[in-house]
C-alpha positions in Angstrom: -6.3 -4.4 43.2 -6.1 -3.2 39.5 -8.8 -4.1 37.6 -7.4 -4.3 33.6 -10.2 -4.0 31.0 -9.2 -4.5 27.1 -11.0 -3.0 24.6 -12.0 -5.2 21.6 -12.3 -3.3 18.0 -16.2 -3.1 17.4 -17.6 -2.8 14.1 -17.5 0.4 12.7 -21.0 -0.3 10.8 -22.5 -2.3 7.9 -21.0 -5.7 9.0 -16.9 -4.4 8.4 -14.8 -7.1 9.5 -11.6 -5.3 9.6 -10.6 -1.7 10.3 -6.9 -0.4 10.4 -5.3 1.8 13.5 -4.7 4.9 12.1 -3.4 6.9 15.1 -3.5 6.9 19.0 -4.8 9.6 20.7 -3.5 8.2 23.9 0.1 6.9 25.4 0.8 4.4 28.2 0.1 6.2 31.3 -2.8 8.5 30.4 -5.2 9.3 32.3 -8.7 8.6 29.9 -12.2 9.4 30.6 -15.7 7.8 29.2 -16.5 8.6 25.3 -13.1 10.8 25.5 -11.5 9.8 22.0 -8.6 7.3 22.0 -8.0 5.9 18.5 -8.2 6.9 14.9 -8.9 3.8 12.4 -10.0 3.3 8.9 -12.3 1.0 7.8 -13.2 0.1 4.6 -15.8 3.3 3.8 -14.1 5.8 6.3 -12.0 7.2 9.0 -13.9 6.8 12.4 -12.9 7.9 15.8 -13.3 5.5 18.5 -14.4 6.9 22.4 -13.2 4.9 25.4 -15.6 2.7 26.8 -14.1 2.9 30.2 -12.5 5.8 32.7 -9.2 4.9 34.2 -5.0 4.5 33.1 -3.9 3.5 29.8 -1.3 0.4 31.0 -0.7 -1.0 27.2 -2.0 -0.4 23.3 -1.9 -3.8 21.9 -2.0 -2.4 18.1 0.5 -0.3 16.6 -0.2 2.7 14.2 -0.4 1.0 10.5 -1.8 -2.3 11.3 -4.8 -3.8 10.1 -7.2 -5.9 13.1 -10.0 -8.0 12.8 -13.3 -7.0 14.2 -13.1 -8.0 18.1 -9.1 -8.2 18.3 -8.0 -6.3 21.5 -6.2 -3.1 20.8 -6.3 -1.2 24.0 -5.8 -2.2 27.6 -7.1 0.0 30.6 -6.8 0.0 34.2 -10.0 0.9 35.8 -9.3 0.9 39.2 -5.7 2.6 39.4 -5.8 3.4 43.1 -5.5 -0.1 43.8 -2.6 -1.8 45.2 0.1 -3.1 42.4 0.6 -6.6 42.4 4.0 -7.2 43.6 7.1 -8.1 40.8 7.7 -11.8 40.1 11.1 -12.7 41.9 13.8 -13.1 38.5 14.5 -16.6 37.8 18.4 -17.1 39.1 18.6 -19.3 35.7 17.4 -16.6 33.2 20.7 -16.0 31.5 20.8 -17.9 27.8 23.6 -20.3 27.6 26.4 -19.3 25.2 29.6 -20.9 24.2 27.9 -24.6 24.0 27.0 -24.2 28.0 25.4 -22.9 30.6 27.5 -19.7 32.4 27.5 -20.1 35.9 25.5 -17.4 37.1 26.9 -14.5 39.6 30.6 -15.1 38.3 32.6 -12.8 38.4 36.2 -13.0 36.3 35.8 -16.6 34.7 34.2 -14.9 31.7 32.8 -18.2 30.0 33.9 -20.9 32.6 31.5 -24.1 32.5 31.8 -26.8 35.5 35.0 -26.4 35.3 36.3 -26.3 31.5 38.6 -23.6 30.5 37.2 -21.1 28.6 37.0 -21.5 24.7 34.7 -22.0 22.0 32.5 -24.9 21.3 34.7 -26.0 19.2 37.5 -26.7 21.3 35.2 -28.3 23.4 33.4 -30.7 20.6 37.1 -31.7 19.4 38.1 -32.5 23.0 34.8 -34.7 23.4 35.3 -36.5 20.1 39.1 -37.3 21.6 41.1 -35.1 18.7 43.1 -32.0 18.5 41.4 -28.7 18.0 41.8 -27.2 14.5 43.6 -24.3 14.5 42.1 -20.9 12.9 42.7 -20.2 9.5 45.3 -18.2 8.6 45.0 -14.7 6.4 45.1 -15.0 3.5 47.5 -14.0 2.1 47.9 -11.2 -0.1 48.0 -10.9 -3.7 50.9 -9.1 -5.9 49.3 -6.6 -7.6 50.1 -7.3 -11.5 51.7 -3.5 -12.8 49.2 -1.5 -14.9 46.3 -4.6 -14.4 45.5 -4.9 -11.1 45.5 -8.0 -8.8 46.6 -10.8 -10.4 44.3 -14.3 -10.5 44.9 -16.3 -7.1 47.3 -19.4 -7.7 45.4 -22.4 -7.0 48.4 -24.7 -5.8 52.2 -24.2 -5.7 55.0 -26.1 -7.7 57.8 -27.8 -5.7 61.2 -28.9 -6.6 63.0 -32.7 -6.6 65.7 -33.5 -5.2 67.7 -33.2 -8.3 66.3 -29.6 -8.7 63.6 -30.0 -11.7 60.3 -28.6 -11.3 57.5 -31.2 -9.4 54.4 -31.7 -11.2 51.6 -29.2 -9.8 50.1 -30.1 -6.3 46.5 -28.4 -4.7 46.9 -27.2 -1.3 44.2 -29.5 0.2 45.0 -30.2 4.2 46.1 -33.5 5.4 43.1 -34.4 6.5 41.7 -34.2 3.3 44.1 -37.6 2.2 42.3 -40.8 2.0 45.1 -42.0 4.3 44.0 -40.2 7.5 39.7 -40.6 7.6 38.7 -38.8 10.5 36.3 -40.7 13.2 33.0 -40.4 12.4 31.4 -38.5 15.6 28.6 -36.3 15.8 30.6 -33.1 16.9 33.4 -33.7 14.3 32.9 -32.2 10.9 33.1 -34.8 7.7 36.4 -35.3 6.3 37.1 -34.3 3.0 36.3 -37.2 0.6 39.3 -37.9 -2.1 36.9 -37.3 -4.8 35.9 -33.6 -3.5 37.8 -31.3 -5.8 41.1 -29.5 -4.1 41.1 -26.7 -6.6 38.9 -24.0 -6.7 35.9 -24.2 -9.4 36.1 -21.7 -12.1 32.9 -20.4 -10.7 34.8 -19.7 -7.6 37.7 -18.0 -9.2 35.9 -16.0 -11.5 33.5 -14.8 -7.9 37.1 -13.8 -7.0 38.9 -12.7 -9.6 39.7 -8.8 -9.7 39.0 -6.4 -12.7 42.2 -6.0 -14.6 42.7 -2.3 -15.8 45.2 0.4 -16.6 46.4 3.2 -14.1 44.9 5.9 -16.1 41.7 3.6 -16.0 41.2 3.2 -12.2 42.1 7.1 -11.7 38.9 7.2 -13.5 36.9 4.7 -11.7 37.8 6.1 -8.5 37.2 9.9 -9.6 33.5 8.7 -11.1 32.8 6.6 -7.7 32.7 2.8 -10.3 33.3 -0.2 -8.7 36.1 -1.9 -11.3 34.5 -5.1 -10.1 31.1 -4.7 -11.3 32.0 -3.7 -14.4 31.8 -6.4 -17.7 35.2 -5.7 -19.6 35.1 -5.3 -22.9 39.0 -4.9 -23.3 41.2 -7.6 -24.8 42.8 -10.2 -22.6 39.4 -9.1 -20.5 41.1 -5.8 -19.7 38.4 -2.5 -18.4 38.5 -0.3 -20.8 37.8 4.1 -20.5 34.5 3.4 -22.4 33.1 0.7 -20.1 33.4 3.0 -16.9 32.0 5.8 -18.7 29.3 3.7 -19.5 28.9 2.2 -15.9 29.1 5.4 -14.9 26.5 6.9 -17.4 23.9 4.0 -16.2 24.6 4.9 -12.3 23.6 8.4 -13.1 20.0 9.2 -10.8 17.4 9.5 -14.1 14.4 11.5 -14.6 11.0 9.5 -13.5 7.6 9.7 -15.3 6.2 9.8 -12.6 8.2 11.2 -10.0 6.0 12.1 -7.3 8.0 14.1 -5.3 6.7 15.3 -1.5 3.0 15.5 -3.1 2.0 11.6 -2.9 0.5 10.8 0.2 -0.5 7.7 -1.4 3.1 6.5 -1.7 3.4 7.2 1.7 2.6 3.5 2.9 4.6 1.7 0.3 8.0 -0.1 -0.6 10.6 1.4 -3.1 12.3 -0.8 -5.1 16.1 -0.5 -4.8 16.2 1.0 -8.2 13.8 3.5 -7.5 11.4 3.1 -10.2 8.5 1.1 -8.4 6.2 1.8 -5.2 4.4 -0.7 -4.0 1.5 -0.3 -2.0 -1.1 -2.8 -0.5 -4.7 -2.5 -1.0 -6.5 -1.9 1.9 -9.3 0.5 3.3 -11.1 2.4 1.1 -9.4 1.1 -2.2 -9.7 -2.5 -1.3 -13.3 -2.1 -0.4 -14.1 0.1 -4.4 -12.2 -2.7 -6.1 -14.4 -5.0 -4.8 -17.5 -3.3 -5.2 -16.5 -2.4 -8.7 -15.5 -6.0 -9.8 -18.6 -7.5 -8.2 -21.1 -4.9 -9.8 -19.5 -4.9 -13.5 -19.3 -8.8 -13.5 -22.8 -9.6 -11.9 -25.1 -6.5 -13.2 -25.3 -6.5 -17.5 -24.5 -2.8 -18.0 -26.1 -0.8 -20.8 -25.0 3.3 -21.3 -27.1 5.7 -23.0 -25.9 9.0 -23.9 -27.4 12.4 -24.5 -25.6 15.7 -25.7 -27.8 18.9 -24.5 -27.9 22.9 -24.9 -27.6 23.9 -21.6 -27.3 27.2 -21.7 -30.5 28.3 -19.8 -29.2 26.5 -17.3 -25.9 28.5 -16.9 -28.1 31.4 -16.6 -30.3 29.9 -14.2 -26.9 29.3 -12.3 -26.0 32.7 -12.4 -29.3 34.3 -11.2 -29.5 32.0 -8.4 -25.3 33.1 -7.2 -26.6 36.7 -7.2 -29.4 36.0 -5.5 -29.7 37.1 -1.5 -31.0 33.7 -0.7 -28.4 31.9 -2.1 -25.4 34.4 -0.9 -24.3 31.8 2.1 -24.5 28.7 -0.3 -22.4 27.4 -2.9 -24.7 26.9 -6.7 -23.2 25.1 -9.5 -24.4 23.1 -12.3 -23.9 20.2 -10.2 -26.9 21.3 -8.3 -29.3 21.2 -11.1 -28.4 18.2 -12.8 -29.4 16.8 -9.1 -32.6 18.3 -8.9 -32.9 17.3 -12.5 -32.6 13.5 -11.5 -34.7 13.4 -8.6 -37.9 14.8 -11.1 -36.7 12.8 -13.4 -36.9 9.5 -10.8 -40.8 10.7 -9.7 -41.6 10.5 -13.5 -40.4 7.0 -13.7 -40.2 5.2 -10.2 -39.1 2.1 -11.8 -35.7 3.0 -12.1 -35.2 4.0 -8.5 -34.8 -0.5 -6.9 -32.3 -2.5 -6.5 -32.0 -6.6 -7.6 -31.7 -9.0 -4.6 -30.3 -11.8 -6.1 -31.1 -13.9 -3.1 -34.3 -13.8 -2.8 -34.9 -13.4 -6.6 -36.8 -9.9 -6.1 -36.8 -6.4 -7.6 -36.7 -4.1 -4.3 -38.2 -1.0 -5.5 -37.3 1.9 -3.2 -40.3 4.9 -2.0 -37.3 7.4 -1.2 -34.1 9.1 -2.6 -31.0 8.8 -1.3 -28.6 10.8 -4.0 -25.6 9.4 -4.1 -22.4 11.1 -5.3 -19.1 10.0 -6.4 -16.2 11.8 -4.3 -12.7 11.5 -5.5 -10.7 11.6 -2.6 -6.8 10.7 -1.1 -7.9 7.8 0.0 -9.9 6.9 -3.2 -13.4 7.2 -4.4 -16.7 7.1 -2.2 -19.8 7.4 -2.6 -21.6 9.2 0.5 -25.6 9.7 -0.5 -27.9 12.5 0.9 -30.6 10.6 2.7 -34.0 11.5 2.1 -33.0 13.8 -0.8 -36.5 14.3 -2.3 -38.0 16.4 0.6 -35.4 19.4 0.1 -36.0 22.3 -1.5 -32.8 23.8 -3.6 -31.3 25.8 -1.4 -31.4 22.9 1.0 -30.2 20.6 -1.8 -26.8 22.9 -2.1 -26.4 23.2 1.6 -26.2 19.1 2.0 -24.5 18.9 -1.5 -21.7 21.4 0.2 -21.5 19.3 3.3 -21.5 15.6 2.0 -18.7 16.8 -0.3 -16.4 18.5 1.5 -16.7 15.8 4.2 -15.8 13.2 2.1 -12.4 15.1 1.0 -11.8 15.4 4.7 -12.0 11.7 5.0 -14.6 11.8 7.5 -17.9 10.4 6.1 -19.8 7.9 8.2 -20.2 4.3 7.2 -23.8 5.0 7.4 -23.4 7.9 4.6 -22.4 5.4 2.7 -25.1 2.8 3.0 -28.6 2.5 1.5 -28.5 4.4 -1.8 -30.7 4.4 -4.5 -29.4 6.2 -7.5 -25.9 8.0 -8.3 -24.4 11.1 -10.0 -20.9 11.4 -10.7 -19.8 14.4 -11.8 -16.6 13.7 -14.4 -17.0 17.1 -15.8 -15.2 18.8 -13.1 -11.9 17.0 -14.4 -12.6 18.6 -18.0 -13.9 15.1 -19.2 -16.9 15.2 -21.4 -18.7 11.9 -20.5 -18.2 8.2 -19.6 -19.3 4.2 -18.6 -20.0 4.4 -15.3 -20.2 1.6 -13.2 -23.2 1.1 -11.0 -22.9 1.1 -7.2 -23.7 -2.0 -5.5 -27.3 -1.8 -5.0 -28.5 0.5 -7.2 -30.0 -0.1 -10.5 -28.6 3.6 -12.5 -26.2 6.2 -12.5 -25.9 9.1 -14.0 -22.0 10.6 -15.2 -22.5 14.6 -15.2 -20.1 15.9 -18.5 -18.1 19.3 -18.8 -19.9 22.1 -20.0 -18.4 24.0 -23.0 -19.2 26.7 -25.1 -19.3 25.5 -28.7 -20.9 25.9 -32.0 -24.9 24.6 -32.0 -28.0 25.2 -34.1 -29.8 27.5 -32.1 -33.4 28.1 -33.8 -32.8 27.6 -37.2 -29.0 29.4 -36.6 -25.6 28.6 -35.5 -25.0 29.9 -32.3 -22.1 29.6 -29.6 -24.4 27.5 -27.0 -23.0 25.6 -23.9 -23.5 22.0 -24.5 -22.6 19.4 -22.0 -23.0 15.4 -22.8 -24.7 13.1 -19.9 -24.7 9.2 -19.8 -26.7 7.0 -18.1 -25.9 3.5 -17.0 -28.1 1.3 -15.9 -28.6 -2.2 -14.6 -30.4 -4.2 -17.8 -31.7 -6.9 -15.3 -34.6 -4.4 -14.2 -34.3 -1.7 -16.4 -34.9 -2.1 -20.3 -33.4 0.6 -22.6 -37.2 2.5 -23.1 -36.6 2.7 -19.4 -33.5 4.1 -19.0 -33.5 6.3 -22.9 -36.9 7.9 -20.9 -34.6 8.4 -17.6 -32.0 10.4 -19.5 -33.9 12.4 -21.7 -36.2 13.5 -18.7 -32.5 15.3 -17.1 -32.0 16.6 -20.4 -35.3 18.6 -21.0 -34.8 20.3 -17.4 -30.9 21.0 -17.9 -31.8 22.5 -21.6 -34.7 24.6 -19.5 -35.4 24.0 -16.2 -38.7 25.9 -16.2 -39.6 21.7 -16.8 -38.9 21.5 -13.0 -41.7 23.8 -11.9 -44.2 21.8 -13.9 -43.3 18.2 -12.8 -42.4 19.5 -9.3 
């Protein structure tokens, strides 16, 4: 017998309850083996692939591509024992067909089309009104069609008709309401019968109604126009007298019908857009939050509201580290690495965390405790498609430069690639983020969850500086350092920053507090 195993979604890591199916790797009918990968989802730090659990025959994915599950929510099913014998098919139920027509059809017939014990076939109307012991209603006829008015269009639909006496003068106007509607004729009052039309119900249509109706009125030479320009005559306000269309008000309708330049136009480069709804105008997207966004809107709002920021800024010569930068690129040991500023404004925090240790802790606000932290895990802010994250280097401390670059390389261009592990993501203790690569001098950074500092890495630029005693052309970079005021005071922090500063202005510091 087949044996059918479903496969709950586990939890990607750090207690995620909720991960979205990005893409199946699998159809119905595959053949899947142990740990081979099936599924593609995103949770709320990262893409992760997810193996099979079991070998044997796809039979059904229970989650499409797009939708977002809660941790333990079946999304695959698998037969692990496909050589079995099938169960056999459940016989059909001989009653399955819906009833239409206000009964049951009898099933297997063949040529009474909608016969029911007996009854000829007709609508449930018929059979209602033959029920309630009354006459079927005949259709409504077509209505009939208006005279067009020459040079305005279709004239306004008469709402009654005016007879003639027997001596020949005109009768006084009458609506054309049906008999029924008369308060001589009430109709029986049964469930299948409809209500008859009260005397007080108006006959004549309201002037809401005619107006709903009522067709644009304009001159040949105007709908020519109209129809050469593609304008509806009907959705146009008329500005004309006697409420006439006028040239100008369908070149204006067409004016405002004209596609207009966006903003923001995205064009084919937003992936972003990708999972949102246009408006029918064209000029909004919108797109849920979810994944990685959800989860950095969260973060964000909880650490700015809970943790009292204070930012402290520094503006720094650091032109000895450009050269340093430019030895070390020429250098043989550094040929396979990539060695950028970046790099020793790390190495500049991590000697700069050693001098004062106090900095490097967290506040549990649970316990009421200051968790000061023995290691380094760098963090650093990643802008990527699916937003910003923050993977951290783990163990940071114990690598020598050229070690430093190599992980620095790797945590970056995996987190572009959308590929970082939830546990890259957990357990930092300090951040860098590194605005200067977007040409920005400096900023407020916002601390991430659990960390008491980080530090927001400025552009360098060549500019005027004094320069012993002289004005020289120097390149000067600004750095800022927030900081969590609960358990770091401002000599704290003010000690933090200036410690990064000495070694970017010369980072012969480094080999003395290494």
């Amino acid at each position: 017998m087949p044996t059918f195993q479903q496969f709950p979604l586990p939890d990607a890591g750090e207690g995620l309850t909720e991960a979205e199916i990005v893409a199946w790797h699998v159809a119905v009918g595959d053949t899947v083996e142990v740990n081979q990968t099936i599924v593609e989802i995103e949770t709320a730090k990262s893409l992760v692939d997810l193996p099979s659990p079991w070998s044997g025959v796809v039979t059904r994915l229970l989650v499409e591509p797009g939708q977002t599950v809660d941790v333990g929510t079946p999304i695959i099913e698998v037969d692990t024992d496909p050589g079995g014998a099938a169960p056999e098919p459940a016989p059909a139920d001989e009653a399955s067909v819906a009833p239409t027509g206000g009964g049951a059809i009898e099933h297997g017939h063949r040529g009474g089309g909608n016969r029911h014990a007996g009854v000829e076939p007709g609508g449930s109307d018929e059979i209602a009104a033959a029920r309630a012991g009354r006459a079927p209603q005949p259709d409504a006829e077509p209505a009939a069609r208006e005279a067009v008015l020459v040079g305005y269009g279709l004239a306004e639909p008469a709402t009654g008709r005016r007879g003639r006496t027997a001596d020949g003068s005109p009768a006084a106007t009458t609506p054309s309401a049906p008999a029924a509607a008369t308060p001589s004729a009430p109709a029986a009052a049964t469930p299948s019968a409809p209500a008859a039309a009260t005397p007080s119900a108006p006959a004549a249509a309201t002037s809401s109604q005619r107006e709903a109706t009522r067709h644009a009125l304009a001159k040949p030479p105007v709908r020519k126009l109209a129809r050469e320009l593609g304008v509806d005559l009907d959705s146009i306000s008329p500005t004309g007298p006697g409420g006439i269309v006028t040239r100008e008000d369908v070149l204006g309708r067409a004016a405002q019908a004209e596609a207009r330049t966006l903003a923001t136009y995205p064009g084919d480069d937003a992936p972003w857009l990708a999972s949102g709804t246009v408006s029918s105008d064209g000029r909004q997207t919108r797109v849920p939050v979810k994944s990685v966004r959800k989860r950095t809107a969260e973060a964000m709002v909880t650490s700015a509201f809970t943790a009292p920021h204070v930012t402290v800024f520094h503006t720094v010569d650091v032109t000895k580290t450009m050269k340093l930068v430019e030895r070390l690129r020429a250098d043989r040991e550094f040929a396979d690495v990539r060695v950028t500023p970046l790099l020793i404004a790390a190495k500049a925090l991590m000697l700069a965390v050693r001098r004062h240790p106090e900095i490097n802790g967290s506040w549990d606000e649970a316990t009421q405790e200051i968790v000061y932290k023995h290691y380094i895990n760098l963090g650093i802010a990643a802008a990527t498609p699916r937003g910003l994250v923050v993977p951290n280097m783990k163990d940071a401390h114990r690598l020598n430069l050229k070690d430093l670059a190599t992980a620095l390389a790797d945590l970056t261009a995996t987190a572009r690639a959308g590929k970082t592990s939830p546990t890259d993501m957990s357990d930092g203790t300090i951040t860098i983020t590194n605005v200067g690569v977007f040409g920005i001098d400096t900023g407020t950074p916002i601390i991430n969850p659990g960390e008491a500092a980080i530090l927001a890495f400025g552009a360098i630029r060549e500019q005027p500086w004094v320069h012993k005693g002289k004005i020289r052309i120097r390149h000067v970079t600004q750095l800022a350092l927030s900081f969590d005021h609960r358990l770091v005071d401002g000599a704290l922090g003010s000690q933090v920053l200036a410690d990064v500063a000495r070694v970017l202005h010369d980072p012969s510091h480094g080999l003395v507090w290494g």
